[in-house]
C-alpha positions as semicolon CSV with decimal commas, in nm:
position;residue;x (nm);y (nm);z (nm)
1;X;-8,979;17,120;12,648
2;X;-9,034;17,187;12,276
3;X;-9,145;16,877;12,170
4;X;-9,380;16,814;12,412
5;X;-9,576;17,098;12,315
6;X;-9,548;16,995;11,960
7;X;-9,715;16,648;12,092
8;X;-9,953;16,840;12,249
9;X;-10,071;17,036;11,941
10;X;-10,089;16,693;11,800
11;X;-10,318;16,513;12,035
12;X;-10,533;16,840;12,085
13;X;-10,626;16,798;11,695
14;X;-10,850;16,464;11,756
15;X;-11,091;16,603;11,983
16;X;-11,364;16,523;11,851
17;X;-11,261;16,149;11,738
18;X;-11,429;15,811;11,876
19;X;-11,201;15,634;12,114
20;X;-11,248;15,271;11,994
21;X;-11,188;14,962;12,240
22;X;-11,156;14,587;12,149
23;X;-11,524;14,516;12,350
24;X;-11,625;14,746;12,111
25;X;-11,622;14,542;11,795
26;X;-11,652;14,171;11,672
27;X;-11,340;14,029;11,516
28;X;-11,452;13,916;11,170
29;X;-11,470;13,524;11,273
30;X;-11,597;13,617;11,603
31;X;-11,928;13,744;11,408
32;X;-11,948;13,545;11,084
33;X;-11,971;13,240;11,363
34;X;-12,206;13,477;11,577
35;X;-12,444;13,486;11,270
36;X;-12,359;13,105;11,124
37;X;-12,228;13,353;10,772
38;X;-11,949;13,078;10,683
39;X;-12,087;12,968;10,393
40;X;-12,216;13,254;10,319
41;X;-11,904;13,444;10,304
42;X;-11,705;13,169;10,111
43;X;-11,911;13,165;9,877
44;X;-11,965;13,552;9,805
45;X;-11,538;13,557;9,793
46;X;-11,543;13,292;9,543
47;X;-11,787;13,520;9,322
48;X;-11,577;13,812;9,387
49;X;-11,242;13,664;9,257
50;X;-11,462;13,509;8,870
51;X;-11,500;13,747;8,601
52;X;-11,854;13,917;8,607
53;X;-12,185;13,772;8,507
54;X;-12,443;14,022;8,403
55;X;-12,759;14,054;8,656
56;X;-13,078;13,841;8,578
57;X;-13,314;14,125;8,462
58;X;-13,288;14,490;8,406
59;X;-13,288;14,705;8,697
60;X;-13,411;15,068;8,740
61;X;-13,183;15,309;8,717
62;X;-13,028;15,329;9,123
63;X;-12,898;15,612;9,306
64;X;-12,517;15,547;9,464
65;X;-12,346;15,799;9,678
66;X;-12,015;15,780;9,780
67;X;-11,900;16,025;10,096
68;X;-11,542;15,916;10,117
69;X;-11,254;16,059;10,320
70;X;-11,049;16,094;9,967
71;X;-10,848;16,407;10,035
72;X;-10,536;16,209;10,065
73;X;-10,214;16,114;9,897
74;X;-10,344;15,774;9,880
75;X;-10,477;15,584;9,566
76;X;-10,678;15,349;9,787
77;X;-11,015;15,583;9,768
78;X;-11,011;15,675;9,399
79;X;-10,937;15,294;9,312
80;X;-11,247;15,190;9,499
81;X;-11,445;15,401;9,316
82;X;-11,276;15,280;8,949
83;X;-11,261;14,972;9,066
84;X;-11,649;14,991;9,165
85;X;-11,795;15,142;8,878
86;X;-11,636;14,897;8,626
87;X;-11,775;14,617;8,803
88;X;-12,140;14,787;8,775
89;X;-12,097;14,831;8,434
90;X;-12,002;14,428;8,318
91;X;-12,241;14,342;8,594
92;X;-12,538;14,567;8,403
93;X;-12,666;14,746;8,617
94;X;-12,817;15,058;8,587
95;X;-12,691;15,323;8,816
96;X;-12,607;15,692;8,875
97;X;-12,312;15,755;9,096
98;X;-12,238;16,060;9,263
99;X;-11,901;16,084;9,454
100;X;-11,807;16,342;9,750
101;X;-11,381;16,365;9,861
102;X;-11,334;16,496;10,202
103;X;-11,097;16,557;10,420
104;X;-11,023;16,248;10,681
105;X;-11,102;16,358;11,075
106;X;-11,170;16,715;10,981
107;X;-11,512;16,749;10,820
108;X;-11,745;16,617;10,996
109;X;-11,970;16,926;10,977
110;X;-11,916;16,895;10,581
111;X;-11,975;16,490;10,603
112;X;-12,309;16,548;10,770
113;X;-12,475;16,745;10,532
114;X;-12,369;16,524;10,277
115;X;-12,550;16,255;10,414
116;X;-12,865;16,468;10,491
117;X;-12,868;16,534;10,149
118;X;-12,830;16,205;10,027
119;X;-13,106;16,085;10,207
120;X;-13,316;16,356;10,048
121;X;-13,242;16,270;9,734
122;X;-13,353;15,936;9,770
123;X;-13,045;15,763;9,771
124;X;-13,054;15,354;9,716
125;X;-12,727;15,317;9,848
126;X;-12,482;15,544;10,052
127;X;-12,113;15,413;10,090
128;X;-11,966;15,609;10,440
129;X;-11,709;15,546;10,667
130;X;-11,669;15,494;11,029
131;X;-11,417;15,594;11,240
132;X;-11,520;15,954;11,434
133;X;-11,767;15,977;11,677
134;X;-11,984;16,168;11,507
135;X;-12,031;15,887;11,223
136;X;-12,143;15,665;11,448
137;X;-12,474;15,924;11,548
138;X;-12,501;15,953;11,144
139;X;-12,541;15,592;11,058
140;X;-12,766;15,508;11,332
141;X;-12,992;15,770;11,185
142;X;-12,963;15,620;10,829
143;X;-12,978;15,241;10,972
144;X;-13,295;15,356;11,072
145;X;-13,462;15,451;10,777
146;X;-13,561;15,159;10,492
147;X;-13,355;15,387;10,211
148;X;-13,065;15,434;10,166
149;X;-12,909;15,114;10,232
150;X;-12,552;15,149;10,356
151;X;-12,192;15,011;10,300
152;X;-11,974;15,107;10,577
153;X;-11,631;15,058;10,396
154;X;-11,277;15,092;10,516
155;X;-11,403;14,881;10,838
156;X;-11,445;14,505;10,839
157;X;-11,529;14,450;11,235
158;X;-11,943;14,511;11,282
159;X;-12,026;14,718;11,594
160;X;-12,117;14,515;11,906
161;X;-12,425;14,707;12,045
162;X;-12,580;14,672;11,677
163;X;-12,571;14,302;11,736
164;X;-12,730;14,124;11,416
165;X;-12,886;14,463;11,298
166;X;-12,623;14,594;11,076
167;X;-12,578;14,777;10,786
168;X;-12,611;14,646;10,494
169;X;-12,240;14,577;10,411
170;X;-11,899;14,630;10,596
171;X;-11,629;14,586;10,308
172;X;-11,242;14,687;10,336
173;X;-10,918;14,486;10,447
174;X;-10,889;14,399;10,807
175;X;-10,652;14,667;10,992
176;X;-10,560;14,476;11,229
177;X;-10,434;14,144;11,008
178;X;-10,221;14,415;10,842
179;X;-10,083;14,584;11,175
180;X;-9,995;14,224;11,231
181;X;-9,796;14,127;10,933
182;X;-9,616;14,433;10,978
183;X;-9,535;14,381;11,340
184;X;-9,419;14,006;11,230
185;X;-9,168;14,194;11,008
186;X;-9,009;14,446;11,239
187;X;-8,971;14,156;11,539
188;X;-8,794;13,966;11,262
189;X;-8,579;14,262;11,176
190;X;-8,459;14,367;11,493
191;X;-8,478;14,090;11,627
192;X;-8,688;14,216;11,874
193;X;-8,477;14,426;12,048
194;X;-8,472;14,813;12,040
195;X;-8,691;15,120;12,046
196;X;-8,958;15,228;11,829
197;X;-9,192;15,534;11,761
198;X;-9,579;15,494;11,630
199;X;-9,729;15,794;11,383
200;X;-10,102;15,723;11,427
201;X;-10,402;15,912;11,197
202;X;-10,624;16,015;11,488
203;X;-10,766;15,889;11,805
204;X;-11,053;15,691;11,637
205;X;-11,081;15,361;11,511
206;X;-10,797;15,360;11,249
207;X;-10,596;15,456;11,493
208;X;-10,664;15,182;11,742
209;X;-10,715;14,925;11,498
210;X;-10,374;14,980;11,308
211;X;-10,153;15,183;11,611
212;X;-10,282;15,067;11,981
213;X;-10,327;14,684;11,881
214;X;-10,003;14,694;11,682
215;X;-9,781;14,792;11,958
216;X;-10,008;14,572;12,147
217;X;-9,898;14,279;11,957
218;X;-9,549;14,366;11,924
219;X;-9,572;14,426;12,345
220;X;-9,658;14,024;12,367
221;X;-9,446;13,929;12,115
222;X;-9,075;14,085;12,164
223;X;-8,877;14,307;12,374
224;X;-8,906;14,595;12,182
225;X;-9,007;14,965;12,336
226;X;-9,213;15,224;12,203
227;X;-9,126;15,533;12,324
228;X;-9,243;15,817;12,100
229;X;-9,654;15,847;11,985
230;X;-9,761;16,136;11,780
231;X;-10,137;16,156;11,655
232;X;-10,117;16,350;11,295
233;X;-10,464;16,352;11,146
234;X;-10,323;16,213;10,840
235;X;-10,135;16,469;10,741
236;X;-9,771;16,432;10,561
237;X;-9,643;16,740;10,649
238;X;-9,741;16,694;11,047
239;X;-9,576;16,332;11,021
240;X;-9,250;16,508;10,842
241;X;-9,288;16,719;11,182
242;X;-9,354;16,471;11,406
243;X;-9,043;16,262;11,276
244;X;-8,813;16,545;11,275
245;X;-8,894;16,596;11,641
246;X;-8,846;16,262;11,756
247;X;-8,491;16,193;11,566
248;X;-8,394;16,532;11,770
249;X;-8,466;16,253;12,127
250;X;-8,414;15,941;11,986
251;X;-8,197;15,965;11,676
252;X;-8,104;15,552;11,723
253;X;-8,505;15,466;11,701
254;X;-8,512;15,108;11,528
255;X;-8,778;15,199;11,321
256;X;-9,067;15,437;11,294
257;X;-9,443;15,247;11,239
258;X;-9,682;15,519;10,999
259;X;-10,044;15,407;11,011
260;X;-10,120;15,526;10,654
261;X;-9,981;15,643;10,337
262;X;-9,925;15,968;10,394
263;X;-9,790;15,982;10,707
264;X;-9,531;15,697;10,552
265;X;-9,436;15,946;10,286
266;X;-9,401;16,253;10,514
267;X;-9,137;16,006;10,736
268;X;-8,983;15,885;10,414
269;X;-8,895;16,341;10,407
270;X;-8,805;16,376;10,759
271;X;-8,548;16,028;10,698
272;X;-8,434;16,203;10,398
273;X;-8,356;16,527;10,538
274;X;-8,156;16,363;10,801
275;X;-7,997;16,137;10,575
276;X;-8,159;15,815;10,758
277;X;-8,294;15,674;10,475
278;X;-8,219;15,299;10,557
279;X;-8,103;15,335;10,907
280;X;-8,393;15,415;11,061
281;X;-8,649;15,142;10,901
282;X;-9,006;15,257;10,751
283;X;-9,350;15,117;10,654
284;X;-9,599;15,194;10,411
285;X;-9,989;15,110;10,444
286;X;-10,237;15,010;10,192
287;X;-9,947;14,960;9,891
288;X;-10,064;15,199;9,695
289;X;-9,859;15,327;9,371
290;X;-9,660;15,585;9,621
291;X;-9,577;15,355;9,859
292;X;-9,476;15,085;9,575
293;X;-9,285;15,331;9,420
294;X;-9,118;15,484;9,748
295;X;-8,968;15,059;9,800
296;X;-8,866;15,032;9,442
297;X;-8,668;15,377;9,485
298;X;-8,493;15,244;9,834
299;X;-8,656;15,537;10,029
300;X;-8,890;15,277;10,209
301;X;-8,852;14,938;10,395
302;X;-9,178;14,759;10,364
303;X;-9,573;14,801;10,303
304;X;-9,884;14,567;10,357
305;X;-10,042;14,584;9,997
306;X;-10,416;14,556;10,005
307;X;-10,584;14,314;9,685
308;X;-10,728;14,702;9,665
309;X;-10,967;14,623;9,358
310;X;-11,160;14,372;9,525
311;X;-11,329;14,592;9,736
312;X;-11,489;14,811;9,475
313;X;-11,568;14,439;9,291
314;X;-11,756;14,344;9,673
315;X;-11,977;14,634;9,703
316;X;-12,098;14,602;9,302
317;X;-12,157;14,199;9,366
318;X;-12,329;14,310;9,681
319;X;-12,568;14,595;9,547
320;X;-12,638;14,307;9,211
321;X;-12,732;14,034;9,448
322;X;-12,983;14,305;9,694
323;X;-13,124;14,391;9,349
324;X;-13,169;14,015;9,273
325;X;-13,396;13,954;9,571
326;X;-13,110;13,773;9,682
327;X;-13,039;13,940;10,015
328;X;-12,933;13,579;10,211
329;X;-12,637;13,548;9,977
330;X;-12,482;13,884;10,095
331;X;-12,247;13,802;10,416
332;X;-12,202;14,125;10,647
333;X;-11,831;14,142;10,617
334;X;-11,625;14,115;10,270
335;X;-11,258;14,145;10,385
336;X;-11,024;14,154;10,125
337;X;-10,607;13,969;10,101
338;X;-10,294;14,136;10,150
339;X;-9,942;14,065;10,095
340;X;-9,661;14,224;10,229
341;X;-9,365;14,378;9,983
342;X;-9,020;14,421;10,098
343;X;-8,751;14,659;9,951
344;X;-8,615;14,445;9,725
345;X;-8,878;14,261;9,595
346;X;-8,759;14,148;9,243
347;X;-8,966;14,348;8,954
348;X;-9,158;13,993;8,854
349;X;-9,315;13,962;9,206
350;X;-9,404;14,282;9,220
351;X;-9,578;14,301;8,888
352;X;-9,765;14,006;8,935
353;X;-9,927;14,115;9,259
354;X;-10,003;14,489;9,142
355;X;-10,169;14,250;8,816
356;X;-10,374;14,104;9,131
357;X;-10,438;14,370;9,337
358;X;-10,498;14,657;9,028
359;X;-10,717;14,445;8,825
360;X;-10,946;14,708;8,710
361;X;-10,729;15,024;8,777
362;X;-10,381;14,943;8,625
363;X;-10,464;15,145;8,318
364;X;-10,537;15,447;8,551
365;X;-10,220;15,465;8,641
366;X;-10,063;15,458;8,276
């Protein structure tokens, strides 16, 4: 009876979180088709991936503010901004940049007032998120106004009631692609066969995009069972929890899918506690420095590692070309490569994507 109270606890924590559904959104080719972006978008990845070239004249000095869910174990949020701000500086621009960390699911109330007070300040550009119901009520209100203009980032699938009036930029790494390359691994491991739990973040769209269509996909695609789904709000120690109750059910689980970072790490405890490190199998998400680490130690199986700095590079190309009058050359969605590491991944490989994916942030991490 214990553990379905603790599940309880769990799901009672993402009250207040949108419930996201697939008529929701467009799938990224769905809407660059929708809005004839092909080019469009080809051509603003191929300017992405050369060095920088400096913008055409001088620019007055902009206001940026960044509201980002960076209270986290995860690099991911902290690289964006690195990543970002050295790409506004060889593209020579002229910029202030004000950055807010908060806590993911949990502040809206602190989120809000952020943005209020962004837009008094006369903000030129605002980089949110999306993903509780709340934000949604928030950027409408900013879409709305002529300043600031906004980058919805961590979300590459435009909201279907918005149609063709969208913000400004949606930039990130498709969630569900990952969830996908990930499922592809597990079938392969188990051969499809066996039980599984799921460790979401909340109830909102990270969840759905990365948890419900994952076991979605593994659903049409093998025999395997999930039996066990705990909602953490992205917490390690409640996914250390969460794990730890489960073994006590299902102690021959295949393997146990964690929707981020830190709810990878606080299964990588719960594993190691029980001394199940390798028998019960474990993903990271993002491939951030912890995760990397936690596969080159043995302690975890596999992670989907994002290109992470081309993100930050997307939203500095996008903000030079806006301030080039050259608005028709921005495509709606940037989403950014991934490539999936395995424990065991020989030192040469792995160095060569982190050269890749770290391309302005691998001294931060010296």
């Amino acid at each position: 009876m214990k553990h379905y109270i603790f599940k309880l606890i769990i799901l009672m924590c993402a009250f207040n979180i949108l419930n996201a559904g697939n008529s929701d959104y467009f799938a990224i080719d769905e809407y660059i088709e929708f809005t004839n972006q092909e080019k469009i978008s080809n051509d603003f990845i191929a300017q992405i991936q050369k060095d920088a070239v400096k913008i055409k004249q001088e620019n007055k000095k902009i206001r940026i503010v960044l509201v980002y869910p960076g209270k986290q174990l995860t690099d991911y949020w902290m690289k964006s901004k690195v990543s970002f701000e050295k790409r506004l500086n060889e593209l020579g621009i002229n910029y202030e940049l004000v950055l807010h960390f908060t806590k993911p699911h949990v502040e809206t109330r602190v989120q809000s007032k952020l943005l209020l007070k962004a837009i008094k300040d006369n903000t030129d550009y605002l980089v949110f998120v999306l993903d509780a119901s709340k934000h949604a009520k928030f950027i409408e209100r900013i879409m709305s106004r002529e300043k600031p203009k906004l980058i919805l980032q961590n979300i590459t699938t435009p909201l279907r009631k918005w149609q063709k009036d969208q913000p400004f930029l949606y930039v990130g790494f498709d969630h569900m692609l990952g969830s996908q390359m990930l499922a592809n691994y597990y079938i392969k491991k188990t051969k499809g066969k066996g039980k599984y739990a799921v460790l979401y973040t909340s109830n909102g769209y990270i969840g759905y995009m990365r948890g419900t269509k994952f076991i979605d996909y593994v659903s049409k695609n093998s025999d395997l069972k999930v039996v066990h789904e705990y909602y953490t709000n992205t917490s390690k120690d409640k996914a250390r929890l969460a794990t730890l109750d489960l073994l006590k059910i299902d102690p021959d689980v295949k393997f146990i899918y964690a929707c981020s970072t830190d709810i990878a790490l606080g299964v990588v405890e719960a594993l190691k506690e029980k001394n199940l490190v390798g028998k019960v199998l474990v993903n990271g998400w993002g491939g951030g420095n912890s995760e990397l680490k936690a596969i080159q130690d043995g302690f975890m199986d596999v992670t989907v590692m994002r290109m992470n700095d081309d993100n930050g590079v997307a939203m500095a190309e996008g903000i030079k070309l806006d301030l080039e009058n050259s608005r028709d050359k921005i495509p709606t969605i940037f989403s950014g490569d991934f490539a999936l590491v395995e424990r065991g991944i020989k030192q040469e490989e792995l160095e060569k994507l982190k050269k890749r994916a770290f391309r302005y942030t691998s001294d931060d991490d010296k």
